[in-house]
Each structure stands twice: as structure tokens, then as C-alpha cells.
KEBATOR-318182 format. One record per residue (C-alpha): residue in one letter; x, y, z. Coordinates in steps of 0.02 Angstrom, whole numbers, padded with zeros to 5 digits, always signed. Layout:
REM KEBATOR-318182
AXYZ;...
//
This chain:
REM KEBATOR-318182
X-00929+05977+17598;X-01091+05850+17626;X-01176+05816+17478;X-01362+05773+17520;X-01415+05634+17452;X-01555+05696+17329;X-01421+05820+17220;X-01295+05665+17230;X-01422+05549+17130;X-01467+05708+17015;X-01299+05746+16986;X-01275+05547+16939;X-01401+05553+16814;X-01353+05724+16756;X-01173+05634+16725;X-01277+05502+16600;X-01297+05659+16483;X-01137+05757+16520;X-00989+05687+16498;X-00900+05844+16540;X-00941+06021+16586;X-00817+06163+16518;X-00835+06344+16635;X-00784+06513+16612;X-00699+06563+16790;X-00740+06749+16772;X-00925+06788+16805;X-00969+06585+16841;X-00859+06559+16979;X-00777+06718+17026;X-00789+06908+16993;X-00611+06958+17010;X-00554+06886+17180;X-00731+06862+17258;X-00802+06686+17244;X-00981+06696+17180;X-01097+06616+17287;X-01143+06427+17270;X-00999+06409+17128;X-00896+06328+17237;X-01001+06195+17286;X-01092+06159+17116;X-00891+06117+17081;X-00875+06010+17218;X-01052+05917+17167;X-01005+05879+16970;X-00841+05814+17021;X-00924+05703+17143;X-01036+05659+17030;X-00914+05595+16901;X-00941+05742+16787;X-00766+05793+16679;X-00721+05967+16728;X-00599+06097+16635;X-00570+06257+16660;X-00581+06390+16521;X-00506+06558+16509;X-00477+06695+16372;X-00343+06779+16493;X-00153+06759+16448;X-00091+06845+16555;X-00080+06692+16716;X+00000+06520+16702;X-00121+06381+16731;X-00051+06358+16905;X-00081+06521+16950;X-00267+06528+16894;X-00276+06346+16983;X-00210+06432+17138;X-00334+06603+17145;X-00473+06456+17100;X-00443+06361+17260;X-00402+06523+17359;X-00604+06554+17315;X-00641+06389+17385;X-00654+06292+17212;X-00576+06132+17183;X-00437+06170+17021;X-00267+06100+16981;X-00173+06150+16837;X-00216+06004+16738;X-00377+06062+16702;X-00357+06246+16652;X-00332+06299+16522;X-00298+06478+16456;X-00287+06578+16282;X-00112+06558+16299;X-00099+06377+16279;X-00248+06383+16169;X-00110+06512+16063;X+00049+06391+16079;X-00045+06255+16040;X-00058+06327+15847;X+00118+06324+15819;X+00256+06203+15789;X+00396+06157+15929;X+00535+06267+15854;X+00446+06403+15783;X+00528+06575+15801;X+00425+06702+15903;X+00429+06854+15920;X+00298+06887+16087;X+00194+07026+16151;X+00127+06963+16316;X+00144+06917+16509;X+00236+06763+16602;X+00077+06658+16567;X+00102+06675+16363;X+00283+06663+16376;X+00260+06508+16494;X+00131+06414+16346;X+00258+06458+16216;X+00403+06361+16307;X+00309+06212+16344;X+00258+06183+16182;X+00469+06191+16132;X+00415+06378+16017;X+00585+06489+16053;X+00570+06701+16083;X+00678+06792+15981;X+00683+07005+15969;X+00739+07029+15790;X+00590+07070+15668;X+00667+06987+15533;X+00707+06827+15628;X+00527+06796+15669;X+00416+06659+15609;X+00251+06705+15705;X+00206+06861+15798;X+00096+06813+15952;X+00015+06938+16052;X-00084+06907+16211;X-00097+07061+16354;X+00025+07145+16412;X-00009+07289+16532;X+00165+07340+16509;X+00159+07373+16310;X+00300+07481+16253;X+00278+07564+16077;X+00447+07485+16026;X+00359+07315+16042;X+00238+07376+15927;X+00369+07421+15809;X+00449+07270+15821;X+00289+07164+15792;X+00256+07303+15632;X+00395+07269+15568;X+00388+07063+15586;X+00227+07040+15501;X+00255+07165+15375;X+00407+07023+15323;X+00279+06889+15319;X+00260+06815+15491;X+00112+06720+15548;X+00003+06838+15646;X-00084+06750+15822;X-00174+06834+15961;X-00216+06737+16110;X-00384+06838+16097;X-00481+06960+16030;X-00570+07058+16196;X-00534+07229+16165;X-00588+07270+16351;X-00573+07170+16511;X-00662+07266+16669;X-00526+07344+16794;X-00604+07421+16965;X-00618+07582+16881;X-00711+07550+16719;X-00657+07477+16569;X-00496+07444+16509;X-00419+07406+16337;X-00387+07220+16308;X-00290+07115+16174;X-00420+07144+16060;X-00350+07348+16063;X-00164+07297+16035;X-00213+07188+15876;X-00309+07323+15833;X-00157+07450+15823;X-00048+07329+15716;X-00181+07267+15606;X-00194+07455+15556;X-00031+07462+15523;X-00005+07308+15438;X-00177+07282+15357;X-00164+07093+15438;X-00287+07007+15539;X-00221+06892+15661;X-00290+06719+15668;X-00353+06696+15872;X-00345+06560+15995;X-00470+06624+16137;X-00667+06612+16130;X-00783+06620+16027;X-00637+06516+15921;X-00623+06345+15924;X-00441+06308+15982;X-00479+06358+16167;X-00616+06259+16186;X-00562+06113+16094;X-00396+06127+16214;X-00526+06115+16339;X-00623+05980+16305;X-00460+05859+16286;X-00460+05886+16470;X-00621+05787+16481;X-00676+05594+16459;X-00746+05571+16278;X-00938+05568+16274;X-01003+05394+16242;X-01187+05351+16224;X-01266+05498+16172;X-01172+05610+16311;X-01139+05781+16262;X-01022+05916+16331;X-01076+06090+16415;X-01005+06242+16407;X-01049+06367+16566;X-00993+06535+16530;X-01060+06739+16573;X-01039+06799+16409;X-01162+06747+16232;X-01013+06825+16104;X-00876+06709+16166;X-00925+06581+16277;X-01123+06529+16193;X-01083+06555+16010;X-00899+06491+16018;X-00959+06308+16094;X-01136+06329+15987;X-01034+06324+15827;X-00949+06146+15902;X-01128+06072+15924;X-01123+06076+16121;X-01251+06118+16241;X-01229+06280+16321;X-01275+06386+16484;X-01279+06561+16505;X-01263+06626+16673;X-01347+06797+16723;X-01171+06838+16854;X-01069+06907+16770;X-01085+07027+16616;X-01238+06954+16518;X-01394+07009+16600;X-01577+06951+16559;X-01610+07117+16467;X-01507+07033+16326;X-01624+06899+16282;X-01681+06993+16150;X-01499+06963+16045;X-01452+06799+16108;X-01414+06709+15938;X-01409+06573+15956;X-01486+06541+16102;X-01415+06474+16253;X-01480+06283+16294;X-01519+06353+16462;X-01505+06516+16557;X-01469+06520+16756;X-01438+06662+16873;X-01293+06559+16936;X-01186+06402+16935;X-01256+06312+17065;X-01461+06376+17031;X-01402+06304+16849;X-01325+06136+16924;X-01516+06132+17024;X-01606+06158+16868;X-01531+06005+16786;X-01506+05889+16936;X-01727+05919+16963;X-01721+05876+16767;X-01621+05735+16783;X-01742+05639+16877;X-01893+05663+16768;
//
């Protein structure tokens, strides 16, 4: 799409203190299928800019091609490259080799095979349990994974939501399976996914190094994973009002967000009019 001049030489300058931006996709660019408004575009204008983008997701569940794909089908520009999800975040903990004994969807079982981990079914075989959503949970995988860490395997979850929003209300997340076998194990699993640092540092390997004073941004909908997660790394962070965080919240927002927008793209004009002061 045309880029008029004036955001082009904002979003230039803007690129002299960014050296990348990482987003959320759920609540910045999308809410479920629907492209939010102006997200699109505020894509289109970083990249054109020069600006490092990555993609950054706590969901398992999809391979990075297939979040690429439901990106562009919204209109924003993604390739595979540049997402990255819990699940990768997850494999990227463990040795090529390791034994693993998996709760979770194609997109888990996908990160776990590129990074050379093997899936095995016996309990006792099991060097790591990783769990990341799977909407078809069986009890017998719960047994399985029980009986696994109670032996001594390493515990990962991809993350720790324990509700994701379906189009009836809410619905349990990871968070609720981990929950079930740290009760019956008494373990806590380490996790991969925001507010924890291995998804975001995954992240910002997809983007140029900052050099002279640049900084990275995070963009995300939600202060408890997206704000304090890339706070505790030192970067700058945005909070945008579209998805669940709402202004009402101000009052808990520690630590606060860098800057707070309705949306992407009224964020991306905030800092391009900044940029030229």
C-alpha cells in the first residue's frame, strides 16, 4: 500500500531508536480471524521503514507456517521465519536427542522434531515431559505424564495461560493441564511462553542487533505476559488497549508500559509524530 511521505520519514527516524519491534498477534493484529483495524498497515510501514519485525506467540498449538499463513490471510505481511511460538520457545530448552514424552498439538510436536528431541510413550523411557495445549487431552496422557515426572523427568510447559477466550467464554488453557499434574506430582514445570524469557529471547534472534543506543519493543495486549515479560529484559514496551487489557487497568500496571495505544497503528502514529521532534 502507499506510504505517504510524512509516516515514511517518521518511521525512518523511529528505526534510529528501534532496531526491532517484537508483537503479540492476538489482540495487536488480530482477534481470532478478524484483522484489527490499521494493524495491517502499521506492519507494512515498520518493514518499510527498515524496522526488524518478529512475531510472538504463547500458542502451541500452530506451526509457524500456519500462524504465518492466518497472518497474511488478515492482510499482514508474515513468513515463517519470523514467528515464533511457545512451542519453539519449549524445544528450544532441550537437547537434540532428548526423550519426550509430549502432551500437545502438531505445532509442539513439529518444534520438538526440528530441534532433533524424539517422542516416546513409555513413562519410564522419558527424559522431559513437555506439555503445550491439547484440546484433545485424554486422562491416560495425564497418567502417563504422572507417572514420567514422578521418575524424575524434566517438567516443561510451553506456557502457563490457564484460559485462552473461545466464542463462548473462557476456556481452560495449558496453564489448567500443568495445573492437574503439578497436583499430582507436587512439580512445577519450568515454562517457555511469556512473561518468561525464552520466547522472547527466541524472538528477538529474529531481529538485527541494536547498535547505537537502539533498543527493542515489545507490542503486546496483555501487562502479565507481554509488558512484564520484556520489562524484566530491559526493553521498551507498548500496551495496546485491543485486545484484553483495557484502560480501567492502569491502576495495576506494574511496571508500567513505556507507552499505551488504543491500537497498533494509533501507537506506530504516536512515535512516528515523536520521532521528528
Amino acid at each position: 500500500m502507499p506510504i505517504p511521505s510524512g509516516a515514511r520519514e517518521g518511521a525512518v527516524a523511529l528505526s534510529e531508536r528501534y532496531a526491532g519491534v517484537v508483537l503479540d498477534i492476538d489482540g495487536v493484529l488480530v482477534r481470532g480471524a478478524e484483522p484489527i483495524p490499521g494493524s495491517a498497515g502499521a506492519v507494512e510501514r515498520l518493514i518499510a521503514a527498515g524496522v526488524g519485525i518478529a512475531f510472538a506467540t504463547n500458542n502451541a498449538a500452530r506451526t509457524p507456517e500456519q500462524v504465518a499463513a492466518a497472518l497474511r490471510a488478515a492482510g499482514v505481511p508474515a513468513t515463517a521465519e519470523f514467528v515464533v511460538t511457545s512451542a519453539m520457545a519449549a524445544a528450544g530448552m532441550l537437547t537434540p536427542g532428548t526423550r519426550c514424552l509430549i502432551i500437545g498439538m502438531e505445532g509442539l510436536r513439529q518444534a520438538l522434531d526440528r530441534r532433533g528431541c524424539v517422542e516416546i510413550r513409555a513413562p519410564g523411557d522419558a527424559e522431559a515431559v513437555v506439555v503445550g495445549l491439547d484440546t484433545d487431552l485424554r486422562w491416560d496422557d495425564l497418567r502417563r505424564a504422572t507417572l514420567a515426572l514422578a521418575a524424575g523427568a524434566r517438567f516443561l510447559g510451553t506456557n502457563g495461560d490457564v484460559t485462552f477466550p473461545g466464542p463462548d467464554g473462557l476456556w481452560p488453557g495449558n496453564g489448567a493441564v500443568l495445573a492437574a499434574l503439578t497436583a499430582a506430582t507436587g512439580r512445577s514445570p519450568e515454562l517457555a511462553g511469556k512473561p518468561h524469557a525464552p520466547l522472547l529471547l527466541a524472538a528477538a534472534d529474529r531481529l538485527p542487533p541494536p547498535e547505537g543506543g537502539q533498543r527493542l519493543l515489545m507490542v503486546g495486549d496483555r501487562h502479565e505476559t507481554d509488558i512484564v515479560g520484556a520489562a524484566a529484559l530491559g526493553w521498551d514496551t507498548a500496551l495496546v488497549l485491543s485486545g484484553v487489557a483495557t484502560a480501567e487497568d492502569e491502576r495495576v500496571w506494574t511496571p508500567p508500559p513505556t507507552y499505551v495505544a488504543p491500537t497498533l497503528a494509533a501507537l506506530l502514529r504516536r512515535l512516528t509524530q515523536d520521532s521528528r521532534v
